[in-house]
Every structure is written in C-alpha cells, then in structure tokens.
KOLTINU-725507 format. One line per 5 residues: their letters; for each residue x, y, z of C-alpha. Coordinates in steps of 0.1 Angstrom, whole numbers, padded with zeros to 4 digits. Example, Ala and Ser with C-alpha at 12.3 -4.5 7.8 and 13.67 -1.06 7.14 Angstrom:
// residues 2
AS	0123,-0045,0078 ~ 0137,-0011,0071
//
This chain:
// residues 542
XXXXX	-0375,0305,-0026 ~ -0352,0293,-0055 ~ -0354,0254,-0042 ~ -0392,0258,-0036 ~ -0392,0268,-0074
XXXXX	-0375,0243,-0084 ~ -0396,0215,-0067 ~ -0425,0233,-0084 ~ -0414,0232,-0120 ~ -0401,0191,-0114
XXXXX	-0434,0187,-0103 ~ -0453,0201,-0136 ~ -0423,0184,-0155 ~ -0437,0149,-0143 ~ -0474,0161,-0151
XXXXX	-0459,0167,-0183 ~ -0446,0140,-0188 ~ -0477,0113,-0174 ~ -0501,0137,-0193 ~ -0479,0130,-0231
XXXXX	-0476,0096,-0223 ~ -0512,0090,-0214 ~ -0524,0105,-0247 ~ -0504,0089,-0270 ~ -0514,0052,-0254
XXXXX	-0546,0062,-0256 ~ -0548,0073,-0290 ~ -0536,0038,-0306 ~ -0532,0009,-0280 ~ -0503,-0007,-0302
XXXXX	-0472,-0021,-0281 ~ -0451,0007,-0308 ~ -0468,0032,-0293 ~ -0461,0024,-0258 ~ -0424,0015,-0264
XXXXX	-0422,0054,-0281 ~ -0436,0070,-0248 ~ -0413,0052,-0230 ~ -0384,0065,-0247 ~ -0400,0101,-0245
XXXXX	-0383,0133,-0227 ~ -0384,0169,-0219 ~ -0369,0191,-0240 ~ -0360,0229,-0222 ~ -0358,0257,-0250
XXXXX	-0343,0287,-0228 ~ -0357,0317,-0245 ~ -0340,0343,-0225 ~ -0320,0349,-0192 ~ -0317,0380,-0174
XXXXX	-0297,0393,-0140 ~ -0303,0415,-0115 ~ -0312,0455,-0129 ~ -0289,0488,-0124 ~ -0312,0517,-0122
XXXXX	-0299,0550,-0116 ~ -0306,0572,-0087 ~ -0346,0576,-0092 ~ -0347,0535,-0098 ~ -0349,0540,-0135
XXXXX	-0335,0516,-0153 ~ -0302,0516,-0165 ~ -0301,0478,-0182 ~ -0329,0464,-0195 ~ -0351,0493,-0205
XXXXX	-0354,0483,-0238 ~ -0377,0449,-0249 ~ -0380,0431,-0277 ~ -0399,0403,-0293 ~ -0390,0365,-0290
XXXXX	-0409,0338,-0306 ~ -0404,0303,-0295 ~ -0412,0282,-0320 ~ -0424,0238,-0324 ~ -0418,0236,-0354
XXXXX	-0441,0222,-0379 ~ -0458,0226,-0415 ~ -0481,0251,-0404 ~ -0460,0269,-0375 ~ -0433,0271,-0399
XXXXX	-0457,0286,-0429 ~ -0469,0311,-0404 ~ -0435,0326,-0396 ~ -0424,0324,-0432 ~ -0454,0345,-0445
XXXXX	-0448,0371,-0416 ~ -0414,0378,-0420 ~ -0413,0377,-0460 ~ -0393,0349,-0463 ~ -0362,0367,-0446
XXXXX	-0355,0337,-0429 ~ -0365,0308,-0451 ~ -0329,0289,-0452 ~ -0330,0294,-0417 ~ -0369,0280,-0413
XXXXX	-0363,0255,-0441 ~ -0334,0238,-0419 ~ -0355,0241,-0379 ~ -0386,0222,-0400 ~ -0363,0195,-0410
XXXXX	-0346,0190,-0377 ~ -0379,0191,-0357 ~ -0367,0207,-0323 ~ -0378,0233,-0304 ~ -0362,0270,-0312
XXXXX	-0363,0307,-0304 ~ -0360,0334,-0324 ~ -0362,0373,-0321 ~ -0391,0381,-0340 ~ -0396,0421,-0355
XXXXX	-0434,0411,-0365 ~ -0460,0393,-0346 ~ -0478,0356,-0350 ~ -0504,0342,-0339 ~ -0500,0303,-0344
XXXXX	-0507,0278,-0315 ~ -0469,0264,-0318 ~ -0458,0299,-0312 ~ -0452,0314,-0281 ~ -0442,0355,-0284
XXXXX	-0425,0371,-0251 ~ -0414,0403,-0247 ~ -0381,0397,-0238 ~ -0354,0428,-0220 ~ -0321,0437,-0239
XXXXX	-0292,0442,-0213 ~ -0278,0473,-0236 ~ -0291,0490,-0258 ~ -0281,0511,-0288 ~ -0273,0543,-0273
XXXXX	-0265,0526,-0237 ~ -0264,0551,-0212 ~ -0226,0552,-0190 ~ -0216,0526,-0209 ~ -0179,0534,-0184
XXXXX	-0199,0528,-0154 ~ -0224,0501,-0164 ~ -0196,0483,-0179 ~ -0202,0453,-0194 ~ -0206,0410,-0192
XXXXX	-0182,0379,-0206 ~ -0192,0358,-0225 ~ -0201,0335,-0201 ~ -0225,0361,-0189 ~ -0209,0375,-0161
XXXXX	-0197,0408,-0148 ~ -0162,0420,-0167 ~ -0161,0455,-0164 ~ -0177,0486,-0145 ~ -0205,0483,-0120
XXXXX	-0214,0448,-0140 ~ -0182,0432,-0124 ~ -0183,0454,-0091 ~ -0215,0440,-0080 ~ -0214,0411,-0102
XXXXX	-0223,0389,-0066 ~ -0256,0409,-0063 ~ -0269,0411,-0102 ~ -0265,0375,-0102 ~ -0283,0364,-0072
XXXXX	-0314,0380,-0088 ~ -0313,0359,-0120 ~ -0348,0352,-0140 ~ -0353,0336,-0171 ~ -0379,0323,-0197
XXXXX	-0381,0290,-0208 ~ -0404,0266,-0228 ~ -0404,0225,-0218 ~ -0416,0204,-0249 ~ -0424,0168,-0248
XXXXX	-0405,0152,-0278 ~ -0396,0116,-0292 ~ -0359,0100,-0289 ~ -0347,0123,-0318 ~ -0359,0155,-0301
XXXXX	-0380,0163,-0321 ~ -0418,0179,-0306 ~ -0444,0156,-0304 ~ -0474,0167,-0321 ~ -0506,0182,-0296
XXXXX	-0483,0169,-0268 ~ -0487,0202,-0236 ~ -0459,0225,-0234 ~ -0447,0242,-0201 ~ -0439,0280,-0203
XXXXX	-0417,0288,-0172 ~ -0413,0329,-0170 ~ -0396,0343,-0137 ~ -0381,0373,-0152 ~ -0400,0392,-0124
XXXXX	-0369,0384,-0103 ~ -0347,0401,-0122 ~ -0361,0431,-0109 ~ -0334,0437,-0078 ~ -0305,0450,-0086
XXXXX	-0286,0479,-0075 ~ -0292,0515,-0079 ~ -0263,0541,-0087 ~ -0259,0578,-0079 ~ -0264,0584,-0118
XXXXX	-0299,0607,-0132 ~ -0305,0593,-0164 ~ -0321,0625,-0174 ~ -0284,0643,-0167 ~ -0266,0613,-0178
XXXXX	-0283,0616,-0214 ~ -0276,0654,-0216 ~ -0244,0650,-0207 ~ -0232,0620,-0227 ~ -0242,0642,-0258
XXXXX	-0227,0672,-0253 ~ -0192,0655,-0242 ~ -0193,0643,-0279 ~ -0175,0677,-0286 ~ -0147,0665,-0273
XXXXX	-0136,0639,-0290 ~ -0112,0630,-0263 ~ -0116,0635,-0231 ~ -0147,0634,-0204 ~ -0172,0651,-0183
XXXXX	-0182,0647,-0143 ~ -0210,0661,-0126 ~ -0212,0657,-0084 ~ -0239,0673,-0067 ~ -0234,0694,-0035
XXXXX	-0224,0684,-0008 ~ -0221,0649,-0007 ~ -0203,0645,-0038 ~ -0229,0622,-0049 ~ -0218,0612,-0089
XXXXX	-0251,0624,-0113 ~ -0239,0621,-0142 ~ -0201,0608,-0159 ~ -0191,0605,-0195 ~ -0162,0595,-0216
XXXXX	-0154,0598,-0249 ~ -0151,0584,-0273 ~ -0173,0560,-0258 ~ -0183,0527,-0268 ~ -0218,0497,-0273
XXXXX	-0216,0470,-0249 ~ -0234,0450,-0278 ~ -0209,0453,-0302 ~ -0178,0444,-0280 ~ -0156,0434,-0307
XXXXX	-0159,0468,-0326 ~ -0155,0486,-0295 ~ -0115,0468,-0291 ~ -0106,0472,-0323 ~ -0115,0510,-0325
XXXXX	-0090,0542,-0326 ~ -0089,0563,-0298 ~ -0094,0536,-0270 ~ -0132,0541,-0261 ~ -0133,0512,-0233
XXXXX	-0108,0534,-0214 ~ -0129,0557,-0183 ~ -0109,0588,-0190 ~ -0132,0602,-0158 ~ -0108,0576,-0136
XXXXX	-0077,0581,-0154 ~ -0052,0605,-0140 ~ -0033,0636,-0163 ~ -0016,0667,-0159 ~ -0044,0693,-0143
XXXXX	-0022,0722,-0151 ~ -0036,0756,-0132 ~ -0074,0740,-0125 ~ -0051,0731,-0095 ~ -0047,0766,-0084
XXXXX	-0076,0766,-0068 ~ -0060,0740,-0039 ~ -0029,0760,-0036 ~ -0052,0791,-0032 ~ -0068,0772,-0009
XXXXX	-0032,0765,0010 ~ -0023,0802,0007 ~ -0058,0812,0022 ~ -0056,0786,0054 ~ -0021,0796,0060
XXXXX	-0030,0833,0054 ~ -0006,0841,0035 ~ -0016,0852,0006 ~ 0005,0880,-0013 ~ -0020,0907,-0012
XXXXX	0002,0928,-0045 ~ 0024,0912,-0065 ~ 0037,0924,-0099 ~ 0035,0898,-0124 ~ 0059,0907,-0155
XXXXX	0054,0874,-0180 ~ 0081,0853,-0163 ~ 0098,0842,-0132 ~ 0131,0829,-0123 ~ 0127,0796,-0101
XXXXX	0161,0777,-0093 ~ 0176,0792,-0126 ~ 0144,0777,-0148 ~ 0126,0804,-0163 ~ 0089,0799,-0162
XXXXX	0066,0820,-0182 ~ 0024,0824,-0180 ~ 0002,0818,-0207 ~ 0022,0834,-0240 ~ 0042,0851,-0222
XXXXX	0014,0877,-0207 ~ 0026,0903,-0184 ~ -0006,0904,-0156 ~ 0009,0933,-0140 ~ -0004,0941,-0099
XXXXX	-0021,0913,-0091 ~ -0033,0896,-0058 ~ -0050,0861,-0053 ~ -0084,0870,-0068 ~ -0061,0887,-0094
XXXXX	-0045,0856,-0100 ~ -0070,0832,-0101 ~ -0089,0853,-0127 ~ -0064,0860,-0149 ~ -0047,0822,-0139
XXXXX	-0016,0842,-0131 ~ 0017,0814,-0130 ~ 0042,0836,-0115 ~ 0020,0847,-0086 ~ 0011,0814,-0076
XXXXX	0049,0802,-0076 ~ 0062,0829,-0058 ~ 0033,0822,-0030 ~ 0043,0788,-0028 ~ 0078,0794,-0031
XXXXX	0071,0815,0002 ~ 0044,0793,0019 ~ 0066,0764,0017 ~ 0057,0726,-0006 ~ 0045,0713,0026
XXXXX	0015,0731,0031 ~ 0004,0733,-0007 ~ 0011,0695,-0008 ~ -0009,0688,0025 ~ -0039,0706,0015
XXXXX	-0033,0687,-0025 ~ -0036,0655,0000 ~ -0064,0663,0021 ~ -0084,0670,-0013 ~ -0082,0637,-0023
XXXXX	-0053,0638,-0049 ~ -0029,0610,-0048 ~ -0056,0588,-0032 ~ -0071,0557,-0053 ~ -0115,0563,-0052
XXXXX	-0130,0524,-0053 ~ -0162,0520,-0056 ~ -0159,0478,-0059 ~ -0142,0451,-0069 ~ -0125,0464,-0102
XXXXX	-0143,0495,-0104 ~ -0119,0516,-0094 ~ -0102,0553,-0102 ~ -0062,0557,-0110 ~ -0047,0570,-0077
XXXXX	-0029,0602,-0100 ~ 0002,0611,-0083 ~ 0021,0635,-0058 ~ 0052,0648,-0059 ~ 0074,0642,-0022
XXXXX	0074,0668,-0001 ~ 0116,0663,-0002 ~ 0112,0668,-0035 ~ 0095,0697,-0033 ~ 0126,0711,-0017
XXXXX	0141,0718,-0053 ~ 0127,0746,-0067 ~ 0120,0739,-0097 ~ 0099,0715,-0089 ~ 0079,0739,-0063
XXXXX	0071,0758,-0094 ~ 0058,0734,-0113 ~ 0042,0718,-0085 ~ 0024,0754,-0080 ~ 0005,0754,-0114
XXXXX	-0006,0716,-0115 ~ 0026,0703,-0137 ~ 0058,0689,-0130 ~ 0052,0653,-0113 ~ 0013,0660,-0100
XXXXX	-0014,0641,-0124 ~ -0053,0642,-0116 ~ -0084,0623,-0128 ~ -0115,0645,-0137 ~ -0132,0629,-0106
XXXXX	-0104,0641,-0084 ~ -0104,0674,-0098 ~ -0141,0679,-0093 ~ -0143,0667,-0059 ~ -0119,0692,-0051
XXXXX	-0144,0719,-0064 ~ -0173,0699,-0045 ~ -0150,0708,-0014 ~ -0152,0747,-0020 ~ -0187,0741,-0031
XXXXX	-0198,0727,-0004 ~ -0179,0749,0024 ~ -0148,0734,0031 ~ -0159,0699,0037 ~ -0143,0673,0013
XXXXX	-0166,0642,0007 ~ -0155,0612,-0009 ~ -0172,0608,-0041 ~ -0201,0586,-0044 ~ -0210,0563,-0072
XXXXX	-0235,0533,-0058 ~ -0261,0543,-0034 ~ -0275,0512,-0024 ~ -0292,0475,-0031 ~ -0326,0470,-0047
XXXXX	-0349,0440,-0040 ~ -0370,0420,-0062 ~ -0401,0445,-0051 ~ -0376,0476,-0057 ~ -0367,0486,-0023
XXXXX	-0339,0507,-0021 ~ -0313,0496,0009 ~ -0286,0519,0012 ~ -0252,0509,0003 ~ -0222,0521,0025
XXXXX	-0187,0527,0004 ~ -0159,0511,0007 ~ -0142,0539,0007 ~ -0158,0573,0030 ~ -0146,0599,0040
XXXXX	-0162,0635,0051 ~ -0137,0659,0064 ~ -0134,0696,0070 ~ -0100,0703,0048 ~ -0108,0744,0051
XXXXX	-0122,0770,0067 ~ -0157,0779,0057 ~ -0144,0809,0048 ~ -0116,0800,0029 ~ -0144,0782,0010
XXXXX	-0167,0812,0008 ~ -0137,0834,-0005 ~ -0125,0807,-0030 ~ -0162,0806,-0044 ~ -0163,0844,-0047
XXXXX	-0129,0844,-0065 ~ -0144,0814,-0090 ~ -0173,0833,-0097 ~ -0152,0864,-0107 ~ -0128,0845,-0123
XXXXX	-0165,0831,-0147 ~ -0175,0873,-0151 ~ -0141,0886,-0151 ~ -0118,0863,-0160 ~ -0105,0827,-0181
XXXXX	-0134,0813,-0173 ~ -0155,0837,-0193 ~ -0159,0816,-0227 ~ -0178,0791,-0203 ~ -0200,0811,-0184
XXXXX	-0240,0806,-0195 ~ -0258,0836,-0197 ~ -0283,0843,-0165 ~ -0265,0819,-0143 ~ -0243,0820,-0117
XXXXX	-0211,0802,-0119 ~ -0177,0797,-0110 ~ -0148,0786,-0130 ~ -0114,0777,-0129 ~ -0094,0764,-0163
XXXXX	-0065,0745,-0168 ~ -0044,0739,-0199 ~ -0018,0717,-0189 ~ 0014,0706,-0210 ~ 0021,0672,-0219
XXXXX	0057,0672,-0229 ~ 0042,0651,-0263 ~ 0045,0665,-0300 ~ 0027,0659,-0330 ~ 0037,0668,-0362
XXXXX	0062,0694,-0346 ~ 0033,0710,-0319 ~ 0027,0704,-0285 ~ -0001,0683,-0274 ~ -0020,0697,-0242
XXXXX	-0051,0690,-0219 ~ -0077,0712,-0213 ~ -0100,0716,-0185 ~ -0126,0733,-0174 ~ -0139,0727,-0138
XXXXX	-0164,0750,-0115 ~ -0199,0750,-0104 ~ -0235,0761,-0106 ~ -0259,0777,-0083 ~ -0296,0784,-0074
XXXXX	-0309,0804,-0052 ~ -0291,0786,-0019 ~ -0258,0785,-0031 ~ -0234,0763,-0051 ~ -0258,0729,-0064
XXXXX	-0238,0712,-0088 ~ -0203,0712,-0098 ~ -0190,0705,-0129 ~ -0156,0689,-0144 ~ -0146,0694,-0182
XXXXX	-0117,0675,-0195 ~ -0100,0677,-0229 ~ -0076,0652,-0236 ~ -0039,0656,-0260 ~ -0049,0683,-0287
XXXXX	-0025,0715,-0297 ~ -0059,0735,-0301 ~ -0089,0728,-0282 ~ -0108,0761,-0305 ~ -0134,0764,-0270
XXXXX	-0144,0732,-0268 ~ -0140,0729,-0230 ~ -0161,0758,-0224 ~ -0187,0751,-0249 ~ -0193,0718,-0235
XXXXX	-0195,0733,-0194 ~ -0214,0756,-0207 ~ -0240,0736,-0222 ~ -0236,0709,-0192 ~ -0244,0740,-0166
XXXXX	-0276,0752,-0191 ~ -0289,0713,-0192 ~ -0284,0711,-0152 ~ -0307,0746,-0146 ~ -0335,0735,-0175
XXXXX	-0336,0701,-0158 ~ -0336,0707,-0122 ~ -0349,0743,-0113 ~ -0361,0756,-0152 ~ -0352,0789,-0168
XXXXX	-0370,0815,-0150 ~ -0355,0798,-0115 ~ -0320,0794,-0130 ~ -0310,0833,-0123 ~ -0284,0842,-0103
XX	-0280,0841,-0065 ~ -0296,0866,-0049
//
C-alpha cells in the first residue's frame, strides 16, 4: 500500500511539475523564461506527522483526541496581509521575515483565513494538556519515537501506521513559490488510525487521576474482576508529555510510575498470610493479643502499642492485629507464608513490553526466614518484603475473584487502520488457582468486616459493599526527627454478583497521612458505582 502511494504522489509531482512549466512558457515565450522553468523544483512543506493511535479499552482515544488548526501558508503580499489582520499583528516579526524569504511555511493558527495561498487543516496533538495516564502512555524522543511507557513498548506497531500532511509547491532556484503555479496537498492522516488499544476506561482513568491528586505522593490501581484486566492507573505527582523539560526538572520525581515501583506494604500483606494460615488450616482460632510480642528477643509492638485482647483471624484482620499474625506464622512455619507471598505474584517482575515494565519488589529466603526476627517482620509486610501497588492489588484481585490469581493485564490487543480490535496475547500470563475458593470466600467476608467493623472503616462509602485491608508500613527514614511511613489502602467493590472491581491506594513517605488513603478509595469506589452500575444499583450484595 505504502509503495503504491508513493508511485501515486511521484506521479502528480511530475504533473506538477509539466503543468508549472507549461504555464510559465506560455505566458512569455522569452528564452529567460524557459531557462527559469528549467531550473524549477518541488518544494514539500510537511505540515504535520502522526503515528499509529492508543485508545483505551472502548477504542477511545487516548493520543490524538485533541485537534488544532494549522495554516500552511505561500507567502505573498496579500496571503501575508490576510494572516496579519486575523491574528492582530501577533506575529508580524514573524510574517514580516516568511514574506521576505518567499518559501512555503506552516503555522498553528488560533483564528481562521480564508485566502487562496492558505491552506487550514485540522491537525491531531499527540498529548494534550491534561493527558490522560501520562505513566502508561509514556512519551516520544525527539526524533519522534517511542521513549517511555506504552509509546516505546509498542513503538514497532505506532510507527508502522504513520500519516502525515504535506503541501508540494512549485518554486524558482531560490525556493521561493512561484506565483499561480498548482500546489499538491497530500493528507493520509487517515492511517494513523491503527494503533493499539489498552485495558484502560478513560471515563475511570479521568476520575481516578483527579482524586489521586490527594495524595501528593503516591498512586492509585484499579483491576477489574477476574481477569485482572488494568481500568484505570495513576501516579502522582504526575507530569505533561508536552512540556518534557519541566517535567525533569520538577520536585517530587513525577516521571517515576510509583504504580510499578516496589515499597514496604506493611500489614495490607496480611491478607496473603491469612491466606497461608487459612490453606494450611491453621489458623489460631483465640489468641490474646496484649500490645507486644517477644520474637527472638526483639520486641514487636502493634499499632501504638494497642492491646487487641482475644482475638482470632477475622479478629485480626479487622483490627490489623501484629502479634496475632506473628505468632501464626511463627507456628505455620516461613515456608508456607512465603509460598503463598510467591504464588500471588510478589517477587515476580509484571512486563507488559519492551521497557514497560513493573519493579520485581522483593522476597525474603525462606533460610532466612529461619531467624525469627525476621519471620516477624516478614508476617506484617516489613523486614526485607517490598510490593508495588500493582502487586498488592492483584493479590486482592485473587481473593476477589475466588482464589484464582491472574496476571495483570495492561494491552489488550492491536487496532487496524479501520479500528479492528485483534487481541494481543501478554508476554507474561499466568491464571492459576493459588487458594481454595473458600479460603477466598472467607478472606472476602473477613475484608468486608474489617470495611464495617474494623481499620478499614474511614474508607468505606456509604451504601456499598466493600472490603478493606490497610497498611501503614515503616520506612526506617526520618525527617526533621519523625518517621516517614507508607500508607495503603487496598480492597474491593461489589454489585449485586459479587466482588467487580478492586481497588489499590498507595501513600508514599509522610509521618501523617490525616485520611488521605481512605478518602481517595473512598471516592475511587463511589466513582466506580456512579460510572458503571449508578446509585440506586450500587447497594450492597444481597
């Protein structure tokens, strides 16, 4: 197709080319004349170039959803005179200098012009101002091609479908347009149009971008159950891929994907241990927490010191109970905690393409976990064990979804130039039943309590039914004498059926997080249910 193209356009290039050079003979006969036609060429003004589209699950575009207006312009007295007036002499330097060098230009135009030397196109902006997953969509070089995110993943892809717009003038030895001459506008933008289409709703994506700005630091995932399917992911701060410069220069590192980057989870990891002690079945039915317990001579305390009193596993998880869980591991054994921890995806890398990839987070060894101490931290998601957000929720897309762990998805397949949808197989894919369904079923009653009952409480909207576990997880870093720590907040939503979405909350390095994390899955879980079954359908369970 491209070659036949091409053939085409060298074709109506020579047409051009016979047709100037016919006119200007024939307008004065003189031997000058013919000499200058002779020394005439084609001039190519690109006015704009586009690659292949990322549109988001529903094949709404992700790139190139915003236009604007490009003029290009032969410059002469009354072409020139034309843009001057419309504009109000914004750019008459700029005007001034094209008329006196005589070639062909483009220029984005706010206003419109009607003047037979000036062509107006409406003309797509890769990014715009308030770019939607800016982390995932990533950005180009300046060369124009892929350099980050999804952009450099499928960089191949995006580029095969390449269109542009361009204007062929005929002009004299010095370039400059010849006057009446025929000009040749070439426009195959159309093919532009494949692509490749993410998991991503926009719709969610936009919702969820705002309310993660609460965070200041830190980021939000959204998976839909059961296939772990990626609807919507922010970071923050986050960053415009049209202002590149600003965006490496800024404070707070806004081109980092905190969603792929691994931290302490602190006890939002609970719920895979519970999920140990539940397979293994043996779960401490009563156990007496008093504020502390002694592990390998290291005292370890829960949350200021709180005395939980008689507690068992739903106990625990409500009240995110420290001592309860590290005596149950401490009499399960690492192994099993630390098999389960693997089979949920932690200490895994996720890629979804060439350098779009997560941060593998890390594992303790199960010899390690041999020394106490380190079975206790181990227990409550500290110690050696770091998790990204993605992990973390893919874990609760496991209990979601009934024991089965699914990979998380991010692409789901390749889009033509007519916008059909082929789907795309992962590099990485893996479905596997990691638990009982009902371990699962248990663990999801336990969340759900824990979101009524328990930590999770802050969080929990109104009218829906939810489950939540939290996690505030120590860092070991001060600043200005206090502790910095990570929050989270990771559970999920349901209709009618069951679990739908699931939801992960992280809050990165702050001594207070003053409710953030819950405010932010809280409003995440209210957008979900207004978006995709309303109010009146968004009551709980039956």
């Amino acid at each position: 197709m491209a070659k036949r193209r091409a053939y085409v356009v060298f074709l109506l290039l020579l047409a051009l080319l016979a047709a100037a050079g016919y006119s200007i003979t024939q307008v004065s006969g003189g031997a000058e004349y013919v000499d200058a036609a002779g020394r005439q060429s084609v001039y190519k003004l690109e006015v704009a170039k586009a690659r292949g589209a990322i549109y988001d699950c529903n094949l709404a575009p992700l790139t190139g959803s915003f236009q604007r207006q490009v003029a290009a312009v032969a410059p002469g007295i009354e072409a020139i005179g034309a843009l001057e007036k419309a504009t109000g002499g914004r750019y008459r330097e700029r005007l001034a200098l094209a008329l006196e060098d005589g070639k062909p230009f483009s220029m984005v135009l706010p206003y419109t012009v009607q003047h037979e030397c000036v062509d107006l196109f409406s003309v797509p902006v890769r990014y715009g101002k308030n770019q939607l997953a800016p982390h995932v969509v990533g950005y180009l070089d300046s060369m124009g091609f892929g350099a980050a995110g999804v952009e450099l993943a499928m960089d191949d892809v995006l580029s095969s479908y390449a269109g542009e717009i361009s204007v062929y003038y005929h002009v004299d030895a010095l370039g400059r347009v010849i006057a009446g001459a025929d000009r040749l506008v070439i426009d195959t933008m159309e093919e532009a149009q494949g692509g490749v289409a993410l998991t991503l709703d926009s719709a969610l994506q936009e919702r969820v971008q705002a309310a993660a700005q609460e965070l200041e630091q830190g980021a939000v995932v959204v998976t839909e159950v059961p296939d772990c399917e990626i609807r919507a992911l922010a970071s923050v701060p986050d960053y415009s891929p049209e202002n590149m410069a600003q965006a490496t220069e800024a404070e707070g590192s806004p081109l980092l994907n905190r969603a792929f980057c691994a931290y302490a989870p602190g006890s939002v990891f609970k719920v895979a241990a519970a999920a140990a002690l539940l397979e293994a079945g043996g779960a401490p039915q009563a156990f007496t927490c008093t504020g502390s317990i002694n592990a390998g001579g290291l005292l370890f305390h829960c949350i200021d010191g709180t005395a939980h009193g008689q507690v068992g596993l739903q106990g625990a998880i409500e009240k995110s109970c420290n001592c309860y869980f590290i005596s149950a591991a401490r009499a399960l054994g690492g192994q099993q905690v630390l098999s389960m921890a693997y089979n949920l995806g932690f200490g895994s890398e996720q890629e979804f393409g060439r350098g779009l990839h997560t941060q593998p987070g890390s594992l303790p060894e199960g010899k390690a976990l041999e020394n106490v101490r380190a079975l206790g931290n181990f227990a409550f998601g500290q110690g050696e064990l770091t998790a990204t957000p993605l992990q973390v929720c893919a874990m609760m897309n496991c209990v979601a979804s009934g024991g089965v762990y699914s990979t998380p998805k991010l692409i789901t397949g390749l889009v033509d130039g007519e916008r059909n949808l082929t789907p795309f197989s992962p590099v990485t894919d893996r479905q596997v039943e990691v638990m009982r369904p009902s371990t699962a079923r248990t663990l999801q009653a336990y969340l759900k309590s824990a979101a009524q009952n328990g930590t999770g409480r802050p969080g929990a909207a109104e009218g829906l039914t939810v489950g939540i576990k939290t996690g505030t997880a120590q860092t070991g870093v001060y600043r200005d004498g206090e502790e910095l720590l990570h929050f989270w907040y990771s559970g999920f939503i349901c209709d009618s059926t069951g679990p739908r979405y699931c939801v992960t909350v992280f809050r990165e390095s702050t001594p207070d997080d003053g409710g953030a994390a819950a405010r932010v899955f809280k409003q995440v879980t209210e957008d979900i249910a207004a978006l995709y079954w309303g109010e009146k359908e968004a009551s709980p369970e039956a």
